[in-house]
Each structure stands twice: as structure tokens, then as C-alpha cells.
C-alpha positions in Angstrom: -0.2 -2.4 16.3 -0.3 -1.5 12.8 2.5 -2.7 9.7 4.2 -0.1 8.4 2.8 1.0 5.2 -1.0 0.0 6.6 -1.9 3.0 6.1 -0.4 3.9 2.5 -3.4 4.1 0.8 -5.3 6.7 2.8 -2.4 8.8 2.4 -2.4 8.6 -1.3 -6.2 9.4 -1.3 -5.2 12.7 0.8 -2.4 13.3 -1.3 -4.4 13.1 -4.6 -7.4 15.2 -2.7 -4.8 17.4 -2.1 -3.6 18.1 -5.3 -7.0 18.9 -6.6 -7.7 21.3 -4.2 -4.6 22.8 -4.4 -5.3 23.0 -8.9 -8.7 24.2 -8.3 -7.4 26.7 -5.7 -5.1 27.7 -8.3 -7.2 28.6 -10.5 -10.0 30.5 -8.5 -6.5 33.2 -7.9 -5.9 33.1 -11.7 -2.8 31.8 -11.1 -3.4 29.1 -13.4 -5.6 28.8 -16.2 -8.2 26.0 -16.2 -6.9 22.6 -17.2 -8.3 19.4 -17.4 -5.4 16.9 -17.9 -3.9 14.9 -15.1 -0.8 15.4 -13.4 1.3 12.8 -14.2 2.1 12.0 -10.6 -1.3 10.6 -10.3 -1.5 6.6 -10.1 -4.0 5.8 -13.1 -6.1 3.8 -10.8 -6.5 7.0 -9.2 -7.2 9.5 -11.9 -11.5 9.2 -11.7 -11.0 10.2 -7.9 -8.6 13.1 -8.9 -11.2 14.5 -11.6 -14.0 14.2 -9.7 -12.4 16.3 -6.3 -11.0 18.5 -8.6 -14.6 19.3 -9.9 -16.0 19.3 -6.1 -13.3 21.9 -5.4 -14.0 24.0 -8.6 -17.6 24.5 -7.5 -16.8 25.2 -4.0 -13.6 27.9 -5.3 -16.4 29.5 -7.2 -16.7 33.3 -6.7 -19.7 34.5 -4.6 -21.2 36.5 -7.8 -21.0 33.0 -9.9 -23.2 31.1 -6.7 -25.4 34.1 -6.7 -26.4 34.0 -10.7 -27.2 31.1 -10.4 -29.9 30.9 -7.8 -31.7 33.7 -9.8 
């Protein structure tokens, strides 16, 4: 049987993975402009991981006229 709080650090991964999707989604609505600072809830050991989903989500929020210019 697990220890409480053995599984912690997964759920900070999903939160943080959360959090960029939810920014990237964001900003594919133009709710929110594009922004590349950090939100300050994010653990600093955890800040490379939050930039690089947040890019991963940002190409795959991308409209379908963006993917199709640049195959051409």
C-alpha cells in the first residue's frame, strides 16, 4: 500500500502540464495574448518542464491555416 503523499510528484507534473495547456489554450481563443513568463505558482525546479509543454501545446493549438502554410 502506498504512503500518503507517494504520489505528490506526478501530480505536480500534471498540474504544471496543466497549466500550460490551459495558457496555450488561452491563447489559440485570443483570450490572452502570448506571454512567455512563468506563473509564479510554478516550483522553479519545474519551470523548464512548464516552458517546454507550453511550447508542445502552442504548436498543437495552432490553427489549421498555420499547419497548412507550412507544409507548402
Amino acid at each position: 500500500m502506498a504512503k500518503l503523499g507517494d504520489y505528490t510528484p506526478q501530480i505536480i507534473d500534471k498540474a504544471i502540464d496543466f497549466m500550460a495547456s490551459s495558457q496555450a489554450f488561452r491563447e489559440y481563443l485570443a483570450h490572452q495574448h502570448k506571454k512567455d513568463s512563468v506563473p509564479d505558482d510554478i516550483p522553479t525546479d519545474k519551470v523548464d518542464m512548464y516552458r517546454e509543454r507550453l511550447e508542445y501545446y502552442r504548436q498543437l493549438y495552432r490553427p489549421a491555416c498555420v499547419h497548412e502554410e507550412e507544409t507548402e
